[in-house]
C-alpha positions as CSV (number, residue, x, y, z in Angstrom):
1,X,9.6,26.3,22.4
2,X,6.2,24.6,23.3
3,X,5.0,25.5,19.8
4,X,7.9,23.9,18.0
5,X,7.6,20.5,20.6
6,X,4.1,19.8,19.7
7,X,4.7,20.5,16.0
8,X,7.3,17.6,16.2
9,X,4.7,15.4,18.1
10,X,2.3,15.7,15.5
11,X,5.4,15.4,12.4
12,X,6.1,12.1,14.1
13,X,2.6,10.7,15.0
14,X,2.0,11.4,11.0
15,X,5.0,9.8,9.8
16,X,4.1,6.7,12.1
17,X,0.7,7.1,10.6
18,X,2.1,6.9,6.9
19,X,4.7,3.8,8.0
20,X,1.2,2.2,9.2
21,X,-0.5,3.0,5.8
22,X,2.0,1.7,3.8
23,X,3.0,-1.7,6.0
24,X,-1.3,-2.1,5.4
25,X,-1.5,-1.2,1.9
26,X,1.4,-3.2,0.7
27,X,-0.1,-6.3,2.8
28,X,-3.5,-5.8,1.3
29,X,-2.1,-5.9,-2.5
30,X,-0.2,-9.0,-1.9
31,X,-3.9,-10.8,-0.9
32,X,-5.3,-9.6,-3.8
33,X,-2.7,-10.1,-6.4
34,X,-2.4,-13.9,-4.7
35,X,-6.3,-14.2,-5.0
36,X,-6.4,-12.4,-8.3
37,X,-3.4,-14.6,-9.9
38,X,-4.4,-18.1,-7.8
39,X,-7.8,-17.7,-6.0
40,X,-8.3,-17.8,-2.5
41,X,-8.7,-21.4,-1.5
42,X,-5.1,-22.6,-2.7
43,X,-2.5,-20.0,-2.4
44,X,1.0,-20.9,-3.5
45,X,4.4,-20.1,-2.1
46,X,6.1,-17.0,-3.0
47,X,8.7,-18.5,-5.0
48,X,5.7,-20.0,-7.2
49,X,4.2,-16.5,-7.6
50,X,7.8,-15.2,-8.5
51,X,7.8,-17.5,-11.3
52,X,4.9,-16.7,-12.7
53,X,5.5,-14.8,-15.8
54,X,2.7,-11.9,-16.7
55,X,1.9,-10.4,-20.2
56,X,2.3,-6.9,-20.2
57,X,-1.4,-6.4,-20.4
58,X,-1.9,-8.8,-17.7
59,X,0.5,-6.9,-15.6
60,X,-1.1,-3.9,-16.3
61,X,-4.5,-4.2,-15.5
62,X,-3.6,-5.8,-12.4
63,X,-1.3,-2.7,-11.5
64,X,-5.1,-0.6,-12.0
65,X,-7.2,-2.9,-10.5
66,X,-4.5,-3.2,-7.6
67,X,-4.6,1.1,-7.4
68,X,-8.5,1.0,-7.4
69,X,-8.0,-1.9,-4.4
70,X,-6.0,0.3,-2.5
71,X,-7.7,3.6,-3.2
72,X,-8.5,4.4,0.4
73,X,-5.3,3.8,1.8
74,X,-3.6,6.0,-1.1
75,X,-6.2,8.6,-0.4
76,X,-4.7,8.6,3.0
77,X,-1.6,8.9,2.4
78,X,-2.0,11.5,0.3
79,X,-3.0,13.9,2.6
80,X,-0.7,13.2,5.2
81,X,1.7,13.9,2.8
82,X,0.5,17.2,2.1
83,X,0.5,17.8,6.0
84,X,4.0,17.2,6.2
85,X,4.9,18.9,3.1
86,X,2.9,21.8,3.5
């Protein structure tokens, strides 16, 4: 019984872990896409960022520069992951 408790302790402490990774992750790519795309001085609204229309080469270079940004955090999550799914 103990066994089985502290297995679910530690399932939930890693899934808050990975809720805390991503809230982090998805914060830090919305500062650098806003600095990227506007710099950091005069950041616009959001509704001025949705408008904004991106080439498809634009769009993906920022998705790899964006991934190479975030490279710790996905690191992190990655092995949690793999704790949880074994």
């Amino acid at each position: 019984m103990l066994p089985e408790m502290l297995d679910t302790l530690e399932t939930n402490e890693t899934h808050q872990k990975l809720a805390e990774l991503s809230e982090t992750a998805h914060k830090k790519a919305a500062k650098y896409l806003l600095e990227q795309s506007f710099g950091e001085d005069n950041p616009p609204e959001m509704d001025t960022i949705l408008r904004k229309e991106l080439a498809a080469t634009r769009l993906g270079k920022l998705r790899l520069d964006i991934k190479k940004h975030l490279a710790s955090e996905v690191e992190e999550i990655d092995r949690l992951v793999k704790r949880v799914v074994g």
